[in-house]
C-alpha positions as a Python dict, from the first residue, in 0.01 Angstrom:
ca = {
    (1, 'X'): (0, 0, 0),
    (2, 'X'): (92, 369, -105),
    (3, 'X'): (48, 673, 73),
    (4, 'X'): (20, 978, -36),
    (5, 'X'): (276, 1256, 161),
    (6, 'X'): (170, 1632, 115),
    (7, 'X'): (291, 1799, -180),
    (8, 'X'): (513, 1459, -283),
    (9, 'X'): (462, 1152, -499),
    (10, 'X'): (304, 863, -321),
    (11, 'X'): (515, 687, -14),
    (12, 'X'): (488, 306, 28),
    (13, 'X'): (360, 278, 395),
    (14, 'X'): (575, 16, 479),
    (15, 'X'): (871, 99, 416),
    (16, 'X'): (809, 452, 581),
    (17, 'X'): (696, 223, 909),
    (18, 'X'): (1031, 17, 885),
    (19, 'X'): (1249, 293, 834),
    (20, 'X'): (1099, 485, 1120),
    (21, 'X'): (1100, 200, 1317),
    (22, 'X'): (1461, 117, 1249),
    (23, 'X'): (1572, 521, 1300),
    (24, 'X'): (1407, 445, 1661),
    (25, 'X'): (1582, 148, 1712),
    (26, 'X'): (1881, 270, 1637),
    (27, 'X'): (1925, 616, 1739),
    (28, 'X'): (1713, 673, 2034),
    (29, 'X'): (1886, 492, 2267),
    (30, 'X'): (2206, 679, 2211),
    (31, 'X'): (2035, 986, 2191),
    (32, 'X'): (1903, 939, 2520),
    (33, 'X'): (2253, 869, 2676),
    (34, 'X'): (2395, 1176, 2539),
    (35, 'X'): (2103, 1329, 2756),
    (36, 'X'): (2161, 1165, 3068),
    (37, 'X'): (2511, 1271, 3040),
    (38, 'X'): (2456, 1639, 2987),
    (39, 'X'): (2171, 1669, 3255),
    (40, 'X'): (2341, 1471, 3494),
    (41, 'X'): (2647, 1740, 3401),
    (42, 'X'): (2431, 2052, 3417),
    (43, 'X'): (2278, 1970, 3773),
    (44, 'X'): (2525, 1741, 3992),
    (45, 'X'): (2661, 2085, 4084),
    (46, 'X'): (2301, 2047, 4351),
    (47, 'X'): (2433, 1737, 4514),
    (48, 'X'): (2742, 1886, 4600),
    (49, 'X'): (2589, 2170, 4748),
    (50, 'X'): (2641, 2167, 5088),
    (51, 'X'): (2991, 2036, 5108),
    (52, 'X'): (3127, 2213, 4767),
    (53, 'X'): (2970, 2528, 5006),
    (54, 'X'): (3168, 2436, 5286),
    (55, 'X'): (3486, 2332, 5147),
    (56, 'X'): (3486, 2659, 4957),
    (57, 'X'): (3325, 2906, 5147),
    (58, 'X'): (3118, 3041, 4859),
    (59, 'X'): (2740, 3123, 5000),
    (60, 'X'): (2412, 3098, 4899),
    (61, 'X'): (2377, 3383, 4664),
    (62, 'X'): (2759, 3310, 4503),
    (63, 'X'): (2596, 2958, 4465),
    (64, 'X'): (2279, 3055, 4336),
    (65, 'X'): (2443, 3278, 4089),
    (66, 'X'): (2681, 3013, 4001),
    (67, 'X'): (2427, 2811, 3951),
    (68, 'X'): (2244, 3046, 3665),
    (69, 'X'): (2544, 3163, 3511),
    (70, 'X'): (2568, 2850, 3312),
    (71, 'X'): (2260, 2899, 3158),
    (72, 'X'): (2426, 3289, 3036),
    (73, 'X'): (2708, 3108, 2812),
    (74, 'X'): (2483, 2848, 2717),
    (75, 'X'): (2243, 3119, 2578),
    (76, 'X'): (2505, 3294, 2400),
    (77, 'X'): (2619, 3041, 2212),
    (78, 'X'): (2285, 2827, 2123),
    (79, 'X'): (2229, 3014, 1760),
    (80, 'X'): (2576, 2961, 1644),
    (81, 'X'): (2625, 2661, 1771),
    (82, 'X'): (2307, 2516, 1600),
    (83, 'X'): (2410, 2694, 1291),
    (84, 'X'): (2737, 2525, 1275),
    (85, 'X'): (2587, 2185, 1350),
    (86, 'X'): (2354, 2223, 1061),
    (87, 'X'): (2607, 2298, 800),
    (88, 'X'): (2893, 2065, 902),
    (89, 'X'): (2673, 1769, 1083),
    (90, 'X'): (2579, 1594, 1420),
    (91, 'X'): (2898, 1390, 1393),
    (92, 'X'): (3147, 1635, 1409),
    (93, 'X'): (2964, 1871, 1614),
    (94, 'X'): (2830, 1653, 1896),
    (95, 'X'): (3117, 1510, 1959),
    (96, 'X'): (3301, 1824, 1967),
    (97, 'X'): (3054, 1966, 2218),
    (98, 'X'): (3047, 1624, 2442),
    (99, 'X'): (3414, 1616, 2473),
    (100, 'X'): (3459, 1985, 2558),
    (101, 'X'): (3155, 1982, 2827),
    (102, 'X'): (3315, 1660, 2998),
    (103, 'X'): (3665, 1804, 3017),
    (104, 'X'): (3505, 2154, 3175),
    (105, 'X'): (3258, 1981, 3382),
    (106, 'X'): (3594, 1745, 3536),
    (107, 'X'): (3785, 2064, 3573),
    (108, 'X'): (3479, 2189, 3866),
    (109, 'X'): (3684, 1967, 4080),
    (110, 'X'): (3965, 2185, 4097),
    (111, 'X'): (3719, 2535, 4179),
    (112, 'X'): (3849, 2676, 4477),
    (113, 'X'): (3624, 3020, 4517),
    (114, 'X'): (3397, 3196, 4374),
    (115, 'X'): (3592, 3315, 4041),
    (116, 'X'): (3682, 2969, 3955),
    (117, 'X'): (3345, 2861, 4030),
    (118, 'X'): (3173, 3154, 3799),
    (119, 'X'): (3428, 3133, 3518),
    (120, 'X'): (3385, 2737, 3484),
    (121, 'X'): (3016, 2722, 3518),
    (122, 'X'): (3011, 3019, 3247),
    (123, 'X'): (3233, 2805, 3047),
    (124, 'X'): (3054, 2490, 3109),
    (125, 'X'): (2713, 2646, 2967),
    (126, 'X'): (2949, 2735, 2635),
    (127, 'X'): (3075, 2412, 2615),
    (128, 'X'): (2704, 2280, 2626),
    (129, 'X'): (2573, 2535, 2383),
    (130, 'X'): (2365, 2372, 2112),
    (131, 'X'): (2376, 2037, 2199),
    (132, 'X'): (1980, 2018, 2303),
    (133, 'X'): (1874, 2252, 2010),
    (134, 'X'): (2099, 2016, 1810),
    (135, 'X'): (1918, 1749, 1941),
    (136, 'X'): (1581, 1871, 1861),
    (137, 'X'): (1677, 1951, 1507),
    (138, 'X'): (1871, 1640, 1435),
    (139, 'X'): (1518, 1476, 1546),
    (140, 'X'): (1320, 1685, 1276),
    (141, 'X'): (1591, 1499, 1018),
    (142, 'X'): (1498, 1186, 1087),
    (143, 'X'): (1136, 1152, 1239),
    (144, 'X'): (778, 1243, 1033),
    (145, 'X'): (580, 1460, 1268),
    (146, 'X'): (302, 1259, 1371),
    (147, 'X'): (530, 1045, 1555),
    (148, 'X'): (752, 1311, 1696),
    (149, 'X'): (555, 1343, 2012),
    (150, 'X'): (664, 995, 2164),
    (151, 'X'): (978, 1017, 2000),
    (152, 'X'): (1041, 1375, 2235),
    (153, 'X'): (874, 1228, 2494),
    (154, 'X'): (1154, 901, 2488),
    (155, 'X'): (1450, 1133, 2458),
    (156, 'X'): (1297, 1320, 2764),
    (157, 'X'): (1330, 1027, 2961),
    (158, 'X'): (1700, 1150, 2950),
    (159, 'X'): (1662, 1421, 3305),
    (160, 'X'): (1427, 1157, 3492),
    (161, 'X'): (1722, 882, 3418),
    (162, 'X'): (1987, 1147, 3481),
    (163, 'X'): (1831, 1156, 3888),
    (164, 'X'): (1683, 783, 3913),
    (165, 'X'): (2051, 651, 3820),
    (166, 'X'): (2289, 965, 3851),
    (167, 'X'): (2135, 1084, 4203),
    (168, 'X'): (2251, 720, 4370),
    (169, 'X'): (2605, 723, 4150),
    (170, 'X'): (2657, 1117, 4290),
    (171, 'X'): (2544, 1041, 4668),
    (172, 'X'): (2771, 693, 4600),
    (173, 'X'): (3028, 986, 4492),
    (174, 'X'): (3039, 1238, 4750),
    (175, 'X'): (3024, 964, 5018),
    (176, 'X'): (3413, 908, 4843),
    (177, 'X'): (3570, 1214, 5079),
    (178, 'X'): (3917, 1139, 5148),
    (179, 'X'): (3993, 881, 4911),
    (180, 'X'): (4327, 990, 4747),
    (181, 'X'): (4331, 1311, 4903),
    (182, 'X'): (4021, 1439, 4724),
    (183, 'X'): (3724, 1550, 4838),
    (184, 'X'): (3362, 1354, 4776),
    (185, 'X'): (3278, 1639, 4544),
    (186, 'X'): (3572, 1639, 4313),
    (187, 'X'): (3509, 1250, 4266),
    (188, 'X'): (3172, 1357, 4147),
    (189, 'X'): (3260, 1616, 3886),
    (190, 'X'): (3572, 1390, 3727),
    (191, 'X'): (3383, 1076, 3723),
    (192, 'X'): (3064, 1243, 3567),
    (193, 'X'): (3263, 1481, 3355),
    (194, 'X'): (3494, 1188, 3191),
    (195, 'X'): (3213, 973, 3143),
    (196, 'X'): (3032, 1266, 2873),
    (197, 'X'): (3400, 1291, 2706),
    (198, 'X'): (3382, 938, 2649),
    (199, 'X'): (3018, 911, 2465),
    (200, 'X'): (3176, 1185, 2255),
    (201, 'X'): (3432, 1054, 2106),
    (202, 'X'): (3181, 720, 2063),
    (203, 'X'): (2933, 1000, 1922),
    (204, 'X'): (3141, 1056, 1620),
    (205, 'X'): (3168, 703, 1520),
    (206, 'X'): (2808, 618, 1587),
    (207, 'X'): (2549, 894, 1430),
    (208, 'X'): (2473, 890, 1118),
    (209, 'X'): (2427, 1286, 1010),
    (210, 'X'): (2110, 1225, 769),
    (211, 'X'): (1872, 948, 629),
    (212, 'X'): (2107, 979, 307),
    (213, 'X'): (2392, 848, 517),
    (214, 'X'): (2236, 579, 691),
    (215, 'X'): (2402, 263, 540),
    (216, 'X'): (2149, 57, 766),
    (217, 'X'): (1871, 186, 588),
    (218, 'X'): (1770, -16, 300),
    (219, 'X'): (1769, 227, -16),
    (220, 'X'): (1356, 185, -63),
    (221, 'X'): (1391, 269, 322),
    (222, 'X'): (1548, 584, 268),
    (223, 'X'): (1339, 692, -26),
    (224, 'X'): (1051, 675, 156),
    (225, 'X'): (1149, 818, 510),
    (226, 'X'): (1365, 1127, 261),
    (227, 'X'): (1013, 1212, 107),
    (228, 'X'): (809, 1249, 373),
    (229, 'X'): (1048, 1443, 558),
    (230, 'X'): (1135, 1727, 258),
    (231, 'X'): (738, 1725, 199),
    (232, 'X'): (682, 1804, 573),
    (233, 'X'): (963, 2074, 563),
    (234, 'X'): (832, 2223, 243),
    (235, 'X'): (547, 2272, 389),
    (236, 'X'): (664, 2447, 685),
    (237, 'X'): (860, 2703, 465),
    (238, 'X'): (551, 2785, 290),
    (239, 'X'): (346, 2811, 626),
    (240, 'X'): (625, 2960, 835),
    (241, 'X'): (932, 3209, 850),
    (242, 'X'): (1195, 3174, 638),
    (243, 'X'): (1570, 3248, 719),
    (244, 'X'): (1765, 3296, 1024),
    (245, 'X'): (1639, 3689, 1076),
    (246, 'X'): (1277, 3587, 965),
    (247, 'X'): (1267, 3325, 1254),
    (248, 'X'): (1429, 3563, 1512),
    (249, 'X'): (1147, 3839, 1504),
    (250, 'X'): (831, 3624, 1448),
    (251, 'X'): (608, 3658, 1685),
    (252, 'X'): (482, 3341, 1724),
    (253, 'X'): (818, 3219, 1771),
    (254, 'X'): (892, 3492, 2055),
    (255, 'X'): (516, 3382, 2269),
    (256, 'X'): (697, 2974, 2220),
    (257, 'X'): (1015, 3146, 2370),
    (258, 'X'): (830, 3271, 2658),
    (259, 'X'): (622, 2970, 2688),
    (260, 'X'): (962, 2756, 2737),
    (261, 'X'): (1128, 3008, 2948),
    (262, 'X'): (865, 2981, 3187),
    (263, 'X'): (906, 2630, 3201),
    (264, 'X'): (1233, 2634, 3224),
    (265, 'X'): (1224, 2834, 3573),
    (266, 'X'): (956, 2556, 3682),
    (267, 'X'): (1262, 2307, 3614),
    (268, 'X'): (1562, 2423, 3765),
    (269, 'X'): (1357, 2612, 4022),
    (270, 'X'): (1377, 2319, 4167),
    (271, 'X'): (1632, 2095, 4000),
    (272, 'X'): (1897, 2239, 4184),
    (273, 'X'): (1792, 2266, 4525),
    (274, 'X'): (1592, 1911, 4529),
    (275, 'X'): (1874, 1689, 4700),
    (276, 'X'): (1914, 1943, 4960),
    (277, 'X'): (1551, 1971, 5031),
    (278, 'X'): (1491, 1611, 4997),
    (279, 'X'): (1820, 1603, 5287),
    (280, 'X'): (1575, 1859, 5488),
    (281, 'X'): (1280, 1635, 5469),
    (282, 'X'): (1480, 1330, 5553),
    (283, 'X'): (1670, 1545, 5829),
    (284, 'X'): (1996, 1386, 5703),
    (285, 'X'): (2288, 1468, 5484),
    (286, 'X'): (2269, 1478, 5125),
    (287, 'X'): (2459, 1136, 5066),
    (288, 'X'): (2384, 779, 4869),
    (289, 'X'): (2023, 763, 5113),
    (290, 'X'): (1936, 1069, 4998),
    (291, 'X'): (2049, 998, 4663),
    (292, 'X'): (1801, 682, 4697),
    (293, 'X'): (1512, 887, 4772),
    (294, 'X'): (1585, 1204, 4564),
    (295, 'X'): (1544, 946, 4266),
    (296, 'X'): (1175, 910, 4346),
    (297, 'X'): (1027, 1212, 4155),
    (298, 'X'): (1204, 1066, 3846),
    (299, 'X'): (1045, 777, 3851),
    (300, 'X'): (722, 928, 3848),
    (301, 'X'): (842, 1187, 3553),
    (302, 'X'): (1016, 881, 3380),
    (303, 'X'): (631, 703, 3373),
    (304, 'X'): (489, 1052, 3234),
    (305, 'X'): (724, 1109, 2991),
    (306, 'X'): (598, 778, 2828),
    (307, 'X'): (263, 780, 2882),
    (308, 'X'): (112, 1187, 2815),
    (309, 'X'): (277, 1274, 2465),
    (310, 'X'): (172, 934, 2366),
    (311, 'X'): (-146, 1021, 2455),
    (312, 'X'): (-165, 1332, 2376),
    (313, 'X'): (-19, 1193, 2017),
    (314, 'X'): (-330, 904, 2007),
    (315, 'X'): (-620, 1197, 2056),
    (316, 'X'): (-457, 1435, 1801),
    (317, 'X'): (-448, 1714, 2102),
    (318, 'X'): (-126, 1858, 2235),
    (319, 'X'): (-215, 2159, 2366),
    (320, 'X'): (-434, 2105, 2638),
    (321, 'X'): (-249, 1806, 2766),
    (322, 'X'): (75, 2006, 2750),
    (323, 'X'): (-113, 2271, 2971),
    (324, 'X'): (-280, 2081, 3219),
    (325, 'X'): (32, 1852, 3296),
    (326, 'X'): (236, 2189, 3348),
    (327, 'X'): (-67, 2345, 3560),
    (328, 'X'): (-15, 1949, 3778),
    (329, 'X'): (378, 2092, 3832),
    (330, 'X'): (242, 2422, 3978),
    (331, 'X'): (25, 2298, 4186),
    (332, 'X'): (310, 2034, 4318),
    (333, 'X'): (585, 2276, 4351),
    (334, 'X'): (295, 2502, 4591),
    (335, 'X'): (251, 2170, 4734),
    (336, 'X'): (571, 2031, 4792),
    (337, 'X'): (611, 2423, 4975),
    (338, 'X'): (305, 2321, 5181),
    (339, 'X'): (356, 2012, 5329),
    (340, 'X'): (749, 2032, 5404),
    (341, 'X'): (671, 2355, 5647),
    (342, 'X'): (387, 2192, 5789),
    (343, 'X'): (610, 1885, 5887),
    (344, 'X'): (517, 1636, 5662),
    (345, 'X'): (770, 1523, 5480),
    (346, 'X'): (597, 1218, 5283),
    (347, 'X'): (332, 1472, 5118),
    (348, 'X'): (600, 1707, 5053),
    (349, 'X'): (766, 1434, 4879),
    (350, 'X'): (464, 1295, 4670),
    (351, 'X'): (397, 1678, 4586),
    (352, 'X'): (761, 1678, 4398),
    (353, 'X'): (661, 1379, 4251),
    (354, 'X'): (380, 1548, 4100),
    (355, 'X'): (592, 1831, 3976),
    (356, 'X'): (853, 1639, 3870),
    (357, 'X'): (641, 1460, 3664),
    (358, 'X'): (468, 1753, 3545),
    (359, 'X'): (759, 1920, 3451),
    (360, 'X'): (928, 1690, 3261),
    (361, 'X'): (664, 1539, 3024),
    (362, 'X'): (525, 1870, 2914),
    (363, 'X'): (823, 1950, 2755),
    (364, 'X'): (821, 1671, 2470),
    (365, 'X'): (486, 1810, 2367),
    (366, 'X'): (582, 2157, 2388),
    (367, 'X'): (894, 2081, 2089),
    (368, 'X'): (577, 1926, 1863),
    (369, 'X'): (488, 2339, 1834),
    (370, 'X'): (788, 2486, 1711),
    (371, 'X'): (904, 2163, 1526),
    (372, 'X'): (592, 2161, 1341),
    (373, 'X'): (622, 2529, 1245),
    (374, 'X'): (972, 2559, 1187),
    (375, 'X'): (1187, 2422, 884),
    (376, 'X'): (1546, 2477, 713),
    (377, 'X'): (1794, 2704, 848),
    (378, 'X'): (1461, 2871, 986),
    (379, 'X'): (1446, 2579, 1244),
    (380, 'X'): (1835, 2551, 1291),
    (381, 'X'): (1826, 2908, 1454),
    (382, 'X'): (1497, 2940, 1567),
    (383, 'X'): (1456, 2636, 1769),
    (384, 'X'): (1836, 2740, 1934),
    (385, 'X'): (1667, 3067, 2005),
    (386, 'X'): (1372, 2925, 2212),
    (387, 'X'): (1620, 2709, 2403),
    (388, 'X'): (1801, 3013, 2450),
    (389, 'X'): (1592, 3197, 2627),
    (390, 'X'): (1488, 2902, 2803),
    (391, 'X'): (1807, 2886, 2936),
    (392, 'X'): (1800, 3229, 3030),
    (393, 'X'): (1444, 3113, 3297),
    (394, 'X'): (1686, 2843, 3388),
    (395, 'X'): (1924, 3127, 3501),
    (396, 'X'): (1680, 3328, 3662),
    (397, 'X'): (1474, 3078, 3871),
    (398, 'X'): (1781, 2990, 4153),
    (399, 'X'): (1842, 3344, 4171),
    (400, 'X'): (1492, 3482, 4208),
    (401, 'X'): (1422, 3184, 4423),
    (402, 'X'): (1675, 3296, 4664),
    (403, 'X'): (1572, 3690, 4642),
    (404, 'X'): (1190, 3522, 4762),
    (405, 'X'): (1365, 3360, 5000),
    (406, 'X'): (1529, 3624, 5162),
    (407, 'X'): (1300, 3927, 5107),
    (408, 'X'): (1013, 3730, 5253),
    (409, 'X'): (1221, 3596, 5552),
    (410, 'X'): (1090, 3235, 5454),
    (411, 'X'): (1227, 2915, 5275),
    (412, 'X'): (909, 2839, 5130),
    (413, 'X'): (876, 3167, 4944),
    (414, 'X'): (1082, 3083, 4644),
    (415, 'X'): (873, 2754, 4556),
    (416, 'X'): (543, 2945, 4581),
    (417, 'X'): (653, 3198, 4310),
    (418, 'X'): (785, 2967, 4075),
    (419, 'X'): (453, 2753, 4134),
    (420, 'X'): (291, 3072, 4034),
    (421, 'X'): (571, 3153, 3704),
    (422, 'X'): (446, 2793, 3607),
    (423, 'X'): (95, 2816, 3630),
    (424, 'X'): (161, 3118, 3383),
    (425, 'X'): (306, 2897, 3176),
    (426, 'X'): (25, 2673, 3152),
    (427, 'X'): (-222, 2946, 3065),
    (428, 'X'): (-13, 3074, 2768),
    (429, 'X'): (28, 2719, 2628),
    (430, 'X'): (-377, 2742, 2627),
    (431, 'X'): (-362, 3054, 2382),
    (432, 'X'): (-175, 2848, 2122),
    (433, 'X'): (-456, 2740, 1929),
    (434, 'X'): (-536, 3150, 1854),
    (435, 'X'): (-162, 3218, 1711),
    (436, 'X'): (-264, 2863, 1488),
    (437, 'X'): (88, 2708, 1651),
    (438, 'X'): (-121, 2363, 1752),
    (439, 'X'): (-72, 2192, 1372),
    (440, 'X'): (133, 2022, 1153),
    (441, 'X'): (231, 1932, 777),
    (442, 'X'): (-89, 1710, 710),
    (443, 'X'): (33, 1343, 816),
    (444, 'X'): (57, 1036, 589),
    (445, 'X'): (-199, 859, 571),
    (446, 'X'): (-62, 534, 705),
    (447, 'X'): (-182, 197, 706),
    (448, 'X'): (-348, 98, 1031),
    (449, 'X'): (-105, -216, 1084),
    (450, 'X'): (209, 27, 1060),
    (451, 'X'): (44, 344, 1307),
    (452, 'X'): (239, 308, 1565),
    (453, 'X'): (603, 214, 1448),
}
């Protein structure tokens, strides 16, 4: 059976089913493990917290803005970064960032103060610059967009994996103080730095930089899967800004920017102070216990991230799933807030488990919107541009968390503003169907035995 893939020839079905099929197979899984290793990279700096604090004196606004300032040279260097990927390939250009982010993120275990802690998370950030965009785009080159929702939604199981599995190897870590004259916290940032070098180099070896190049494709395989991916970003051109400037200053583009920024805050908000307020709950150190139970919310975000964008990809609806499940994280960061100063930690801790989860699984659905209305060097820049100033939430959340914090003269003050920053979020996700950002290229018209390849 044909089908018929807008504004192309017709598409054999099944080969378009066994070539996406065979992309997943082969690339997600890889994918996902570059993921781990760059969340795990971006956020360990929480678990060492307390003792990096105390070892180097640096305090809680020096740490907060430490923190954040990662997000600054990651922001800087998103659009080029993406642009260079674009032209010369995922190959050369993950690796090259993989490598680089591993060997900065190693070198944290020699920061001393609060220079070397600024000028290495700065670096760190520019290091990291483009690799998520990257991600996202290299996704658009290889996966039609009606399956692009669960395909998101399997690479996000990349930050839930990052806690369930790094938060027990990073307590495991720290509880290493002493051994050969370094500190638990320097074990952490070597061992977890080295580890993304490594995937790098494998990086280059291993991707393949577009369906043309994929010698495990069988050629009717790549004919098909080639088709209905230049239809899909012909018709995006036609339907949406074209060029690098074009993208930049659309409007629709900008609301998506805010949209993600938003959620952004809602993320590390609270990804960077969760092992030490899980250690508050617990009333113990942050360590490989804590570690255990810190992994709990990602469990629950890890079972969300597979179940809502398929869902939301089976009813043909991402926008109100997107904005309820980011209204659920809200309502759990208020929560979590709630029940941890009314002494009781195991609400508290079910609460992050409903943010956590909230968090994380809108964000697959939210990259349908500007995948779907984004194509060519129009989605190489623009899509690094939304991340972008995503990152730039991520650097404001620890900081305005910790101006709550002190202003108000209370520890819960920080979580109920960003509760409230998210709930904002969810309400603007709602007025995507007026800016017409809640549809795609028309889909083929598969088969019913090959859906759900």
């Amino acid at each position: 059976m044909s089908t018929q893939s807008p504004g192309a020839g017709p598409v054999p079905a099944a080969e378009l089913a066994r070539a996406t099929a065979k992309v997943m197979a082969r690339l997600l899984p890889f994918l996902l493990l570059m993921y781990v290793l760059a969340f795990l990279d971006r956020a360990n700096v929480g678990f060492a917290k307390k003792v990096f604090q105390a070892d180097t004196g640096i305090g809680d606004a020096a740490f907060a803005l430490g923190a954040g300032i990662f997000f600054i040279g990651y922001a800087l260097f998103e659009i080029p970064s993406n642009l260079i990927m674009h032209r010369v390939g995922a190959r050369v250009w993950m690796c090259r960032i993989m490598v680089t982010w591993g060997l900065i993120s190693a070198a944290m275990a020699f920061a001393h103060g609060e220079t070397s802690f600024y000028i290495l998370r700065f670096l760190l950030g520019v290091a990291e610059a483009g690799f998520f965009p990257g991600v996202i785009l290299y996704i658009t080159y290889w996966f039609p967009a009606h399956v692009r929702g669960r395909v998101m939604g399997f690479f996000y199981f990349g930050a839930p994996l990052a806690f369930i599995f790094g938060s027990p190897l990073s307590g495991l870590l720290l509880d290493l103080h002493g051994a050969a004259g370094l500190h638990g916290w320097q074990w952490m940032f070597l061992v977890e730095g080295l580890l993304a070098s490594v995937v790098g180099v494998w990086a280059f070896w291993y991707l393949s930089n577009r369906p043309a190049d994929a010698t495990w494709l069988s050629d009717s395989e790549k004919a098909a899967l080639i088709s209905t991916l230049e239809a899909e970003d012909r018709h995006k051109q036609d339907h949406g800004p074209r060029g690098m400037l074009a993208a930049l200053t659309n409007g629709r583009l900008l609301y998506l920017c805010a949209i993600y920024a938003l959620i952004q805050m809602s993320v590390y908000g609270v990804v960077f102070y969760l092992p030490s307020q899980v250690a508050g709950l617990l009333g113990k150190q942050v360590g490989f216990e804590v570690g255990l139970v810190t992994a709990v919310p990602w469990i629950c975000a890890l079972a969300a991230a597979w179940f809502i964008p398929r869902y939301a990809d089976r009813i043909g609806d991402r926008r109100r799933p997107a904005a309820v499940t980011l209204a659920a994280a809200g309502v759990g960061i208020a929560a979590s807030a709630l029940a941890g100063a009314n002494g009781a930690p195991l609400l508290a801790l079910l609460a992050l488990c409903v943010a956590a989860a909230g968090f994380i699984a809108v964000q697959p659905l939210f990259w349908t919107f500007p995948t779907n209305y984004l194509g060519g060097v129009a989605a190489a820049s623009g899509l690094a541009f939304v991340n972008s100033l995503g990152a730039v939430g991520g650097f404001v959340a620890p900081n305005v968390r910790t101006w709550a914090e002190g202003t108000f003269a209370s520890t819960t003050a920080g979580l109920y503003l960003l509760a409230a920053t998210t709930l904002l979020g969810a309400l603007l996700i709602l007025g995507l169907k007026g800016l017409g950002l809640t549809t795609a290229a028309p889909a083929p018209a598969l088969h019913p035995s090959h859906q759900d390849a």
